[in-house]
C-alpha positions as CSV (number, residue, x, y, z in Angstrom):
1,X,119.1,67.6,91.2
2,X,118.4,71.2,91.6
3,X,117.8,73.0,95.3
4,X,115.8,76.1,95.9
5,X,115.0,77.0,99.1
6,X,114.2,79.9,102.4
7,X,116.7,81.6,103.9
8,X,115.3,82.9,107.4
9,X,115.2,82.9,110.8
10,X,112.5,80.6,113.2
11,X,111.3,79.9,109.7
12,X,109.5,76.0,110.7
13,X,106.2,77.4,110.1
14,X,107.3,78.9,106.3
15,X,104.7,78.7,103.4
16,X,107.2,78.7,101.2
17,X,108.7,75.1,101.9
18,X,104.9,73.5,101.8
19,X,104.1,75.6,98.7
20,X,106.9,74.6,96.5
21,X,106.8,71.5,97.2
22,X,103.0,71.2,96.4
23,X,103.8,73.3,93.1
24,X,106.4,70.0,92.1
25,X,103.9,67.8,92.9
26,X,101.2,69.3,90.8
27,X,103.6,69.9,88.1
28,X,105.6,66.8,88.0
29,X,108.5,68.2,88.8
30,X,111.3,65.3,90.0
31,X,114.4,67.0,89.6
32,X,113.8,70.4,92.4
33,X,113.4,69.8,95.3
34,X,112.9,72.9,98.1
35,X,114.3,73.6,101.5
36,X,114.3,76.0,104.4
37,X,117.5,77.1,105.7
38,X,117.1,78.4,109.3
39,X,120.1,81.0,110.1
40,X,120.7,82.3,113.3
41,X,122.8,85.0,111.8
42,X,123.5,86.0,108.1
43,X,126.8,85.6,108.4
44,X,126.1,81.8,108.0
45,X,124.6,82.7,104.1
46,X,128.0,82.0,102.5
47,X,127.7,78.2,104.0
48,X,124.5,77.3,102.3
49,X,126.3,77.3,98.1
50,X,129.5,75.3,100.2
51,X,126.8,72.8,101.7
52,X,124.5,73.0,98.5
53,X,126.2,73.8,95.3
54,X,123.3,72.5,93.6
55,X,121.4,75.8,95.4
56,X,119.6,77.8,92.2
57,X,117.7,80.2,93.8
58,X,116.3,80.8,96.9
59,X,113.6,83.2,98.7
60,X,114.6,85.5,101.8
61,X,112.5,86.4,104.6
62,X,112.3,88.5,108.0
63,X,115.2,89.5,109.2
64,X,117.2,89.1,106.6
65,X,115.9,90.8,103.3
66,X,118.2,94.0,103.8
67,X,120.9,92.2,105.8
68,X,122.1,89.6,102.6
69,X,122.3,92.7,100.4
70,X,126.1,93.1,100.8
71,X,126.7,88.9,100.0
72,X,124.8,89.6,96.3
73,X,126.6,90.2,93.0
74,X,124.0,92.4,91.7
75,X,120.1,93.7,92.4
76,X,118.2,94.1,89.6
77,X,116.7,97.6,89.2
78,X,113.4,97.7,91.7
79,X,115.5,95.7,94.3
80,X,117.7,98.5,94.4
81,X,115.3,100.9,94.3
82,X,113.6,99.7,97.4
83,X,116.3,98.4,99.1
84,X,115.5,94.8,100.0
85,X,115.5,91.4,98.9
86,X,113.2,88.4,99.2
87,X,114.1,87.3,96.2
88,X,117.6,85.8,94.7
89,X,118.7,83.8,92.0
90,X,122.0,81.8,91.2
91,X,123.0,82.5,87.1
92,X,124.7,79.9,85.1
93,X,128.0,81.8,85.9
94,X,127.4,81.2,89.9
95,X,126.3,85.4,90.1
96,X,123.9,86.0,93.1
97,X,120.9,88.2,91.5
98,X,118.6,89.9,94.0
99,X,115.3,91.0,93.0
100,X,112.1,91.8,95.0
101,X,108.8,90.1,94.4
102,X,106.8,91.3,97.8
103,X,105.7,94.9,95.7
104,X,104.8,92.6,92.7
105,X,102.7,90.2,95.3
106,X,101.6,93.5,97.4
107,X,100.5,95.7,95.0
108,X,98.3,92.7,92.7
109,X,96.4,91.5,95.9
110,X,95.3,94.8,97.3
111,X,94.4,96.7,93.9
112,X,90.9,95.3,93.8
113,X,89.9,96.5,97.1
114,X,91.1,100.1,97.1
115,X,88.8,102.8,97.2
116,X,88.9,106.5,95.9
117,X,89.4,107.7,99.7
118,X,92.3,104.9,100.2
119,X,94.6,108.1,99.3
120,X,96.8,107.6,102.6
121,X,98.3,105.1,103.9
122,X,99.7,104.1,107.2
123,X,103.1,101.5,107.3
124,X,103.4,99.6,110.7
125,X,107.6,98.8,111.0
126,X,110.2,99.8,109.3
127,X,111.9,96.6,108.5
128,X,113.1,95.1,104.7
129,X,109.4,93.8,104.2
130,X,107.9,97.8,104.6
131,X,110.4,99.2,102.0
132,X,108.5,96.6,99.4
133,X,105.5,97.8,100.6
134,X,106.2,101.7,100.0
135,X,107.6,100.9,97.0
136,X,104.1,99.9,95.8
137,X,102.4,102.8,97.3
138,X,104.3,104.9,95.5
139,X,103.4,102.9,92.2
140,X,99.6,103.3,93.2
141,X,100.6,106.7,93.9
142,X,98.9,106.5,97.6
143,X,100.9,108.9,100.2
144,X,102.0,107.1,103.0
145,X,104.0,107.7,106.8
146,X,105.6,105.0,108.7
147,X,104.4,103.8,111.9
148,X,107.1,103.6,114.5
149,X,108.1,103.2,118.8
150,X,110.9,105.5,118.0
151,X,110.7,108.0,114.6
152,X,113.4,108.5,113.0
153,X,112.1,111.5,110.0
154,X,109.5,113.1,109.3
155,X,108.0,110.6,107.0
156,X,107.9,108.5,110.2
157,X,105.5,109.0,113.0
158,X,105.6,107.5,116.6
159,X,102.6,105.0,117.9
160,X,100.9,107.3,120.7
161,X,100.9,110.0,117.4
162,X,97.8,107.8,115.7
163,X,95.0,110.5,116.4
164,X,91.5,110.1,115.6
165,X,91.5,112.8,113.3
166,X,94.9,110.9,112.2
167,X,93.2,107.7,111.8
168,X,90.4,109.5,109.8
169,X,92.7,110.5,107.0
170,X,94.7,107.7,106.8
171,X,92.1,104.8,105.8
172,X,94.3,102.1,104.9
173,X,96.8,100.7,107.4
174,X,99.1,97.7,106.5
175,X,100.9,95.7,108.8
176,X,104.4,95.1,108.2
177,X,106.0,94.4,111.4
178,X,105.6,90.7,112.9
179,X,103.4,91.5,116.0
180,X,101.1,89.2,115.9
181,X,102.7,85.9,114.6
182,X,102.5,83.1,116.0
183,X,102.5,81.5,118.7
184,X,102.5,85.0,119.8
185,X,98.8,85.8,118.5
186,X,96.9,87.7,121.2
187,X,99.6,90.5,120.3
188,X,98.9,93.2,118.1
189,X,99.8,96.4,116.8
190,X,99.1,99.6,119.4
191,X,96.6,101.7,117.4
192,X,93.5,103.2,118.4
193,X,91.0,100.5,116.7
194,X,88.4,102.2,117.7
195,X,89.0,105.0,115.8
196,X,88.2,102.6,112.3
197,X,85.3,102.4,110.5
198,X,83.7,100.8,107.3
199,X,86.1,103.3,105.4
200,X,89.3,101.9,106.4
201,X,90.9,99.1,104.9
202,X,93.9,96.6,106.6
203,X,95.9,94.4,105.3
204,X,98.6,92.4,107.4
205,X,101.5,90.6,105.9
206,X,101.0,88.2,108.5
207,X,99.0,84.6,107.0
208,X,99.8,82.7,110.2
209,X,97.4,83.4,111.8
210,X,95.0,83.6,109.0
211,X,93.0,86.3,110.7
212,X,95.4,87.9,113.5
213,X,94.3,89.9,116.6
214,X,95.2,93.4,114.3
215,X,92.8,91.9,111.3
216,X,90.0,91.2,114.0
217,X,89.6,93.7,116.1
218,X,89.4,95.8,111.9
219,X,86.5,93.5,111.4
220,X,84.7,94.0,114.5
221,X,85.1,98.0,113.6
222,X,83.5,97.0,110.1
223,X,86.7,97.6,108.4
224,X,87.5,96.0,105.8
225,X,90.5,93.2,106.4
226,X,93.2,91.5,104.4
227,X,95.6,88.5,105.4
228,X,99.1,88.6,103.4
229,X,98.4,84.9,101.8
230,X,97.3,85.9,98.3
231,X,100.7,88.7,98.5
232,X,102.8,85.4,99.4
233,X,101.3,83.1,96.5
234,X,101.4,86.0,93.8
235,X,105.1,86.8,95.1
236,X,106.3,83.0,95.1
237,X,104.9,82.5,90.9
238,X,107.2,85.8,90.4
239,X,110.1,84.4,92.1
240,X,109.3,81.3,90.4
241,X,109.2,83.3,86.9
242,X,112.4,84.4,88.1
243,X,114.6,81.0,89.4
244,X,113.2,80.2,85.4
245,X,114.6,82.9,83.4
């Protein structure tokens, strides 16, 4: 029996786990089965191959995509490039391979709603999940800046910098920080929403919620609004491409 499964943290609510395990269903498949393994810190990742040898792959989420970096054997080339994991899979010699699926799932779900004037973009956190996400923007060639409590460069601005005039040049804004998850889903990113209009596009990582407090209080500014569901199923067939090599 082969194991895939999550490595996370507070991870119950995971699409992952329920997706998989619909995906076996539809396909039949008898001999996979997929699990969620909750770590309260990553230096429990080594325990998961001695628990489960039968482990051959697994997905990685917040807040571990740039902290299981240094327990890899080897990133393939865009995983190094960005600098974060979410995917990883076990080779016949027992190698761990990490690769990075969120740009894949990223980049496909939003290219059909960008616009000519969708030339900047605005990246809430910093986290592993963000890198992914500028990777892609660099790929669609948008210019971006990080959105951040405390900047660190100057490709990173602070919160109480977001301007009208800022806002009105940087029409799409993508949510990559975990405000707004539940249960905690009257939270929400601190920018000026009333400052968006028809123009600007966001899209938040976040599917649970389906539409968070960030996504409606776009909507009610005529913006137009994106949940991260269609980014998690397009990422999850990759990874699944992947585990299937």
């Amino acid at each position: 029996m082969n194991k895939l499964g999550l490595v996370g943290k507070q991870i119950s609510y995971s699409f992952s786990n329920s997706y998989f395990k619909q995906k076996f269903e539809d396909l039949k498949i008898t001999d996979t089965t997929y699990q969620n393994f909750d770590l309260d810190d990553i230096s429990e990742f080594p325990s998961i191959f001695t628990n489960h040898p039968e482990v051959k792959g697994l997905n990685v989420t917040i807040p571990y995509k740039e902290q299981v970096i240094p327990f890899l054997d080897k990133l393939d080339k865009k995983a190094k490039k960005i600098g974060a994991v979410n995917t990883i899979k076990v080779t016949k010699k027992g190698k761990l391979v990490g690769s990075n699926t969120d740009y894949y799932g990223f980049k496909k779900s939003i290219e059909p709603y960008l616009k000519s004037y969708h030339d900047h973009a605005l990246i809430l956190g910093t986290g592993g999940a963000s890198k992914a996400i500028a990777f892609a923007l660099k790929k669609l060639k948008i210019k971006f800046k990080y959105v951040s409590r405390s900047p660190k460069n100057d490709q990173t601005i602070s919160y109480d910098a977001l301007t009208s005039e800022v806002m009105d040049t940087y029409k799409l804004i993508i949510n990559c920080s975990p405000v707004g998850t539940f249960p905690n889903v009257d939270d929400c990113p601190n920018i000026p929403y009333q400052a968006l209009t028809d123009e600007h596009l966001l899209f938040d990582l976040i599917y649970n919620p389906s539409e968070t407090t960030f996504l409606r209080k776009g909507r009610e500014q005529k913006a137009t609004t994106l949940n991260g569901l269609k980014m998690l199923v397009f990422q999850a067939e990759k990874a699944w491409k992947i585990w299937n090599l």
